[in-house]
VEXKOLDREN-488909 format. One record per residue (C-alpha): residue number from 1; residue in one letter; x, y, z. Coordinates in nm, 3 decimals, always signed. Layout:
BEGIN
node n:NUM; res:a; X:X; Y:Y; Z:Z
...
END
This chain:
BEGIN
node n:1; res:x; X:+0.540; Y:+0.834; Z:-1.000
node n:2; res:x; X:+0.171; Y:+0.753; Z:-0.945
node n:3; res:x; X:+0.071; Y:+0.709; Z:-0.588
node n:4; res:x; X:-0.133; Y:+0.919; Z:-0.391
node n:5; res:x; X:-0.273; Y:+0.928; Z:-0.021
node n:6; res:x; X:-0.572; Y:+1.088; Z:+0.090
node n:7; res:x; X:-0.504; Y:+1.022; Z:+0.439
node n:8; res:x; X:-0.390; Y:+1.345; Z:+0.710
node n:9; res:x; X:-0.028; Y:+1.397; Z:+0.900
node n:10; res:x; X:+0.038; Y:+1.497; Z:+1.261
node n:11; res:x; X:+0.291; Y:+1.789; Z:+1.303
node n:12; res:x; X:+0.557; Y:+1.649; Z:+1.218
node n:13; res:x; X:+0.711; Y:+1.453; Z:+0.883
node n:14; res:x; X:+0.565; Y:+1.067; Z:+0.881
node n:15; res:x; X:+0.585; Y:+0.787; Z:+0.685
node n:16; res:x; X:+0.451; Y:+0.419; Z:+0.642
node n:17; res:x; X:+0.739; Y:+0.191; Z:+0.518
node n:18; res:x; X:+0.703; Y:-0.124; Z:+0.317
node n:19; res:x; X:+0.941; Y:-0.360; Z:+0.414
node n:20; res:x; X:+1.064; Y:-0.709; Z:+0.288
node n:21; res:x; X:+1.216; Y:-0.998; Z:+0.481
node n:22; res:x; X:+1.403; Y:-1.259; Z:+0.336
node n:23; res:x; X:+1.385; Y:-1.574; Z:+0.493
node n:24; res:x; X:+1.629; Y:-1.889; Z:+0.457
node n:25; res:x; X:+1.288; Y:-2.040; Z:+0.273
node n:26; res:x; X:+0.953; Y:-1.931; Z:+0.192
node n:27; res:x; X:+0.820; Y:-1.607; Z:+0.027
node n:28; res:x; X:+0.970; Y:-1.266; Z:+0.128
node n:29; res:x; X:+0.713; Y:-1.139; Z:+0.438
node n:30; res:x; X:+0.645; Y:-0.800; Z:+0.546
node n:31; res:x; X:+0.875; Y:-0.636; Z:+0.789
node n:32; res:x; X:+0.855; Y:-0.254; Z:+1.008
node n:33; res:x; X:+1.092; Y:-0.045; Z:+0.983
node n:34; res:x; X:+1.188; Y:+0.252; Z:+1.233
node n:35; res:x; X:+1.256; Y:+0.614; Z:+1.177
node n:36; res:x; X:+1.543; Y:+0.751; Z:+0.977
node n:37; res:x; X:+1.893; Y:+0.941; Z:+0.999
node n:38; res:x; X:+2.016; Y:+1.195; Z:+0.803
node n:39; res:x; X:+2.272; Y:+0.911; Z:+0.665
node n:40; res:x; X:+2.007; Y:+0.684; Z:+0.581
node n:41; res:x; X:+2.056; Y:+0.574; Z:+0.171
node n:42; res:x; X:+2.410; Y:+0.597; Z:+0.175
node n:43; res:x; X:+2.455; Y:+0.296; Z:+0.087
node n:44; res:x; X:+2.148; Y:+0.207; Z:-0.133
node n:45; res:x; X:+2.157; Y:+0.014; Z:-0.485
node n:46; res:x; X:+2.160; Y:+0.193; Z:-0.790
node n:47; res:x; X:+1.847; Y:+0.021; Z:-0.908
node n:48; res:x; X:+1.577; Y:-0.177; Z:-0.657
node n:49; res:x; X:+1.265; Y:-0.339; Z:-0.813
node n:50; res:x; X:+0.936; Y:-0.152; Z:-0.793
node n:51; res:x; X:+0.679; Y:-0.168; Z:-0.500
node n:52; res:x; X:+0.402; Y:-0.391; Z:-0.630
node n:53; res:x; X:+0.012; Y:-0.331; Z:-0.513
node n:54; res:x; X:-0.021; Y:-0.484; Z:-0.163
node n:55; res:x; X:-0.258; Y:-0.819; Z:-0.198
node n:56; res:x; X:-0.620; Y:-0.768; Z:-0.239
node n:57; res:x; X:-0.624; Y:-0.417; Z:-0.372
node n:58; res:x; X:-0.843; Y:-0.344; Z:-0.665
node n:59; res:x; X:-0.723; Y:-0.326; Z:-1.010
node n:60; res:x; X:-0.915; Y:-0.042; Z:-1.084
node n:61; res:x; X:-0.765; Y:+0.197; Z:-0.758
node n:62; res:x; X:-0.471; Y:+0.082; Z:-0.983
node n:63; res:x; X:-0.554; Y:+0.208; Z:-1.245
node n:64; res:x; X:-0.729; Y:+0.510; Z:-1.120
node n:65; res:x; X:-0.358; Y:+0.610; Z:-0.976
node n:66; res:x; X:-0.175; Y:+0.493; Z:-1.299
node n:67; res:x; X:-0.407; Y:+0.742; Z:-1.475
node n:68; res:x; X:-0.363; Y:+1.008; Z:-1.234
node n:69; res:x; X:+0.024; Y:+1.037; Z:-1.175
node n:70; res:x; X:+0.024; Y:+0.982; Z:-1.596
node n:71; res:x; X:-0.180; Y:+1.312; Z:-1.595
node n:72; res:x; X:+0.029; Y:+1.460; Z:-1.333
node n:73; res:x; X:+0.364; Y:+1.401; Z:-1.553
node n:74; res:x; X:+0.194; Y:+1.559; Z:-1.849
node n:75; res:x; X:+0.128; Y:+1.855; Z:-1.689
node n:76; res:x; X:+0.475; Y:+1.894; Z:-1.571
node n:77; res:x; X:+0.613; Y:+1.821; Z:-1.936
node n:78; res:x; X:+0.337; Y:+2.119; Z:-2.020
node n:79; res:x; X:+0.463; Y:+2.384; Z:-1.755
node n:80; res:x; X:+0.869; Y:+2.316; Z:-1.826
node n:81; res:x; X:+0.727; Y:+2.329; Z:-2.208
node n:82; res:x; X:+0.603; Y:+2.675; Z:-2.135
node n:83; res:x; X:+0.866; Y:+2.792; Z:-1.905
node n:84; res:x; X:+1.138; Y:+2.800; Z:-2.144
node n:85; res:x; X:+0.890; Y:+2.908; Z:-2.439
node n:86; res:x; X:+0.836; Y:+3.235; Z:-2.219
node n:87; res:x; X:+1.214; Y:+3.271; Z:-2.226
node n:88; res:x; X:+1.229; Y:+3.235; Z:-2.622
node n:89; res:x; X:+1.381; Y:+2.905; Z:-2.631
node n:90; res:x; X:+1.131; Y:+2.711; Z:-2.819
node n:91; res:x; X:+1.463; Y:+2.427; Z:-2.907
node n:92; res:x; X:+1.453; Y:+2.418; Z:-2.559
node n:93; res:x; X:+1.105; Y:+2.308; Z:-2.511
node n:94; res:x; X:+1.138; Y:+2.087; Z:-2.776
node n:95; res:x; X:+1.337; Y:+1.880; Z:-2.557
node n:96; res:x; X:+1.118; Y:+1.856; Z:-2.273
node n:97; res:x; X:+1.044; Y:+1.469; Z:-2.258
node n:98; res:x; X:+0.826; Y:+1.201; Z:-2.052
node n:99; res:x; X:+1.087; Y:+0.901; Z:-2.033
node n:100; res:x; X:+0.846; Y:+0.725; Z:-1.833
node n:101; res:x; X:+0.672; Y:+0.674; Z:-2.081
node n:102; res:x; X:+0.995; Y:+0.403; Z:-2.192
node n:103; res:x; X:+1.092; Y:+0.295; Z:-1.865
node n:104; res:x; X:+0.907; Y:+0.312; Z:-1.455
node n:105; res:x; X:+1.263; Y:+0.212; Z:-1.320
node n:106; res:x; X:+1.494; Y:+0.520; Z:-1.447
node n:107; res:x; X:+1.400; Y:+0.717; Z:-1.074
node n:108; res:x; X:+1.243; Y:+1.012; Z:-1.272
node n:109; res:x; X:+0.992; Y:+1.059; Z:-1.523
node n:110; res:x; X:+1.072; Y:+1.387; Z:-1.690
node n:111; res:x; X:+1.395; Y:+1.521; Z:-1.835
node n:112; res:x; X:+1.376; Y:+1.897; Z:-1.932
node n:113; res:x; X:+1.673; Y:+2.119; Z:-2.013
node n:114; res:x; X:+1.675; Y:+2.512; Z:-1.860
node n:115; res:x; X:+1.852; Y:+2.827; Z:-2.008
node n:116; res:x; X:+2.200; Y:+2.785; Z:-1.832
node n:117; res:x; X:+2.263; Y:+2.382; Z:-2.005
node n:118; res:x; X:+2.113; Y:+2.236; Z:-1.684
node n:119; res:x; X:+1.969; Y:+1.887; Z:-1.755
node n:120; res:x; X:+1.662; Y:+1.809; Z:-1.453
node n:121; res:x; X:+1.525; Y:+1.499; Z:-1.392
node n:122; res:x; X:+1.211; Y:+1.520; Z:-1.205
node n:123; res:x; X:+1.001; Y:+1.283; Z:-0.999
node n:124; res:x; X:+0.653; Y:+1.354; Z:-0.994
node n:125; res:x; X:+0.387; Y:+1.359; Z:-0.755
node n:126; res:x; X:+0.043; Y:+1.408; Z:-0.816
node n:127; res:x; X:-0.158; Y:+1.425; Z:-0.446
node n:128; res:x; X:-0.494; Y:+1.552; Z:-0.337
node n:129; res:x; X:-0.353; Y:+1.551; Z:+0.031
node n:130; res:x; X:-0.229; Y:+1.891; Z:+0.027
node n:131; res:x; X:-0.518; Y:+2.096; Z:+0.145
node n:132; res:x; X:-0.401; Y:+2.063; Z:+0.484
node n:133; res:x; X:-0.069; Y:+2.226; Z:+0.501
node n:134; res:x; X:+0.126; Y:+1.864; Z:+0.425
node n:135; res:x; X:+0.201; Y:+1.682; Z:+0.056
node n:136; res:x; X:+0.168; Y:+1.335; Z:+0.110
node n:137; res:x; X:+0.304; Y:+1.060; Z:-0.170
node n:138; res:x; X:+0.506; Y:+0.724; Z:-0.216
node n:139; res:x; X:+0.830; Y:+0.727; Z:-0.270
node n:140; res:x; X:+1.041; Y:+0.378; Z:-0.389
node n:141; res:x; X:+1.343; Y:+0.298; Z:-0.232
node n:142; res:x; X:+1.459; Y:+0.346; Z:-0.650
node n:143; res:x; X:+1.326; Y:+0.694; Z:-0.653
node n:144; res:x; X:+1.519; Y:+0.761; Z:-0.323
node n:145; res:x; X:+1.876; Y:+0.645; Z:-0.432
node n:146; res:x; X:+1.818; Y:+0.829; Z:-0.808
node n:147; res:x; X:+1.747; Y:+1.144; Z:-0.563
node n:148; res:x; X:+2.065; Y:+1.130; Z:-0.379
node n:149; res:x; X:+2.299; Y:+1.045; Z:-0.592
node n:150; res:x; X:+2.188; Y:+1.246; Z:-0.873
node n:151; res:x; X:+2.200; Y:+1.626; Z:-0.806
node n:152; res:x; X:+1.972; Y:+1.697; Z:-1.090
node n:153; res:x; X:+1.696; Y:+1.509; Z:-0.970
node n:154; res:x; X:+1.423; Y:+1.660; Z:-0.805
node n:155; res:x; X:+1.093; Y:+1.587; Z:-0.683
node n:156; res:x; X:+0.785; Y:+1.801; Z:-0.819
node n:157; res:x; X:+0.447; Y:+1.788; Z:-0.670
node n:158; res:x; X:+0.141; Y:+1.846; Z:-0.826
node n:159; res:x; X:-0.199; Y:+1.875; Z:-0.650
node n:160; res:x; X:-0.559; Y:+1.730; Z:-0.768
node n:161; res:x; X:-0.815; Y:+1.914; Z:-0.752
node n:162; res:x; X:-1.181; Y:+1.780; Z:-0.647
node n:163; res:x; X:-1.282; Y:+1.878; Z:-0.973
node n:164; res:x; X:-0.989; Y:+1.696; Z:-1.125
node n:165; res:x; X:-0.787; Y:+1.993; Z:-1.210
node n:166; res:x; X:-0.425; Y:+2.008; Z:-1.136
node n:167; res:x; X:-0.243; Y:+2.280; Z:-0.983
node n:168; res:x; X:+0.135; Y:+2.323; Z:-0.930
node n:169; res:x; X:+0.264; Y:+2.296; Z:-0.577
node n:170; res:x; X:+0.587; Y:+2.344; Z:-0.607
node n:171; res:x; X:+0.929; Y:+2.122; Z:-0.619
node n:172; res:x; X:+1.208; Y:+1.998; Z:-0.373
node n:173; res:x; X:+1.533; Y:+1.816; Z:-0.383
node n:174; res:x; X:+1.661; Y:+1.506; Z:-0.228
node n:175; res:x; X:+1.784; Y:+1.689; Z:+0.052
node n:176; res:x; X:+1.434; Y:+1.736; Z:+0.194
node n:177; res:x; X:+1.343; Y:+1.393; Z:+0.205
node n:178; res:x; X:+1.592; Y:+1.200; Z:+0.342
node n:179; res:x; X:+1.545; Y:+1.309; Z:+0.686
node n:180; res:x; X:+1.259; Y:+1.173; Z:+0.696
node n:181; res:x; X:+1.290; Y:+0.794; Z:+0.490
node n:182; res:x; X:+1.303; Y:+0.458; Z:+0.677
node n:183; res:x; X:+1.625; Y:+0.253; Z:+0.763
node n:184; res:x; X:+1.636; Y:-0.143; Z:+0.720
node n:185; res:x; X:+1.642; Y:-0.262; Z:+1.017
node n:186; res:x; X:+1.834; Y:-0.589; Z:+0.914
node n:187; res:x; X:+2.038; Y:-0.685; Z:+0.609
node n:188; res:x; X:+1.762; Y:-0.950; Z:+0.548
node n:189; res:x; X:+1.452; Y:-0.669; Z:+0.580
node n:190; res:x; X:+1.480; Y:-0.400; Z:+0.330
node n:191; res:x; X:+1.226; Y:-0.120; Z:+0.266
node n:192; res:x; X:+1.091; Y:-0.081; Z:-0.088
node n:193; res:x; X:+0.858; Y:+0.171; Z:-0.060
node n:194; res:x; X:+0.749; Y:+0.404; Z:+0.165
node n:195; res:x; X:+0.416; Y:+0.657; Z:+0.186
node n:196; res:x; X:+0.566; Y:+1.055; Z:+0.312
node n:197; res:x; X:+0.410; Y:+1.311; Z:+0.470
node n:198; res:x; X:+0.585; Y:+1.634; Z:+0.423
node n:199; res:x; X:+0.501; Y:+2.013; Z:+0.532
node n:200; res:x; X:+0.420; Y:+2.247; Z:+0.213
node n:201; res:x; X:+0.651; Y:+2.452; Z:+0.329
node n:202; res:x; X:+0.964; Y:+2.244; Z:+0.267
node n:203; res:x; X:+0.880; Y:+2.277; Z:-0.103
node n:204; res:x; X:+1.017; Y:+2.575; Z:-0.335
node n:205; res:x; X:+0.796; Y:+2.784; Z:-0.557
node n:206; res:x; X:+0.741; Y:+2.709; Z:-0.920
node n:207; res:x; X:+0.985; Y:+2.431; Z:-1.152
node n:208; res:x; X:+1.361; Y:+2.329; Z:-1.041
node n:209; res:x; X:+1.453; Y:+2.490; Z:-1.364
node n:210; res:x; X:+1.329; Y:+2.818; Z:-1.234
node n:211; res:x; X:+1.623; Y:+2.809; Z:-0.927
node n:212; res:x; X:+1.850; Y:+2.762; Z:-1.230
node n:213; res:x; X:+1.691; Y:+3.039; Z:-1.502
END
């Protein structure tokens, strides 16, 4: 997905919910939200509509993001491209693809095969917050009940560079993250997006595909 923070963590995993209430009448108005539980998502949709851009922002930070997580998913398609070229399996590589390219909503926005028949379906990040020890990035409520359900999604991070290179920083799974998402705190006020702050170190090394090749 596309959105980025530039903004620091504390010690500890954060995040900064957007929430939805639904009133009898009226437009839906925002809502907080509190911290999570390890059982948080258990019960989530298969499919919730997108975040949009909160009111007022600028439709070219829009499209500066847009442009950024698009360059951060073709450099993941790259990488898995080369991974299983390295192992000789050029067919393989072949099939590396960018679905989000045909669809935001699917929860992912790379499919790639590995060596063993595993089919991953990553989420990916691109951040410039992770000089300090902590990847920071938006996750939609979407994104969040793909991850948990689906135990070939995972979520890949990649970092951006001052000098607008990109660097790998490594992948986790849903497992990570859900300690540290949101609850509704009413049936009426649902979260739809939320901006995490998680330590480097609760991401793996490398691709999924290579904790499967």
């Amino acid at each position: 997905m596309r959105g980025f923070s530039t903004s620091r963590g504390h010690a500890a995993a954060q995040c900064v919910a957007i929430s939805h209430r639904i009133p009898a009448q009226g437009r839906a108005q925002p809502c907080g939200v509190v911290a999570a539980s390890d059982r948080t998502l258990a019960w989530l949709p298969a499919v919730w509509p997108a975040p949009r851009h909160a009111a007022g922002g600028g439709a070219l930070d829009a499209a500066q993001l847009a442009e950024r997580g698009a360059a951060g998913e073709e450099f993941v398609v790259e990488l898995c491209r080369e991974h299983l070229s390295e192992r000789y399996r050029p067919d393989l590589a072949a099939a590396v693809s960018r679905v989000s390219l045909r669809s935001d909503q699917l929860g992912y926005d790379v499919t790639s095969p590995d060596t063993t028949g595993h089919r991953h379906r990553i989420e990916v990040k691109t951040t410039s917050s992770a000089s300090a020890g902590r990847v920071e990035f938006f996750l939609s409520r979407n994104e969040a009940a793909v991850g948990v359900r689906d135990p070939g999604w995972s979520l890949v991070a990649v970092g951006r560079n001052r000098d607008g290179s990109l660097q790998l920083i490594g992948w986790c799974s849903s497992v990570n993250l859900v300690p540290h998402l949101p609850r509704d705190v009413s049936r009426q006020g649902r979260w739809s997006s939320v901006r995490l702050s998680i330590s480097i170190t609760d991401f793996r090394p490398g691709l999924p595909l290579d904790a499967q090749s």
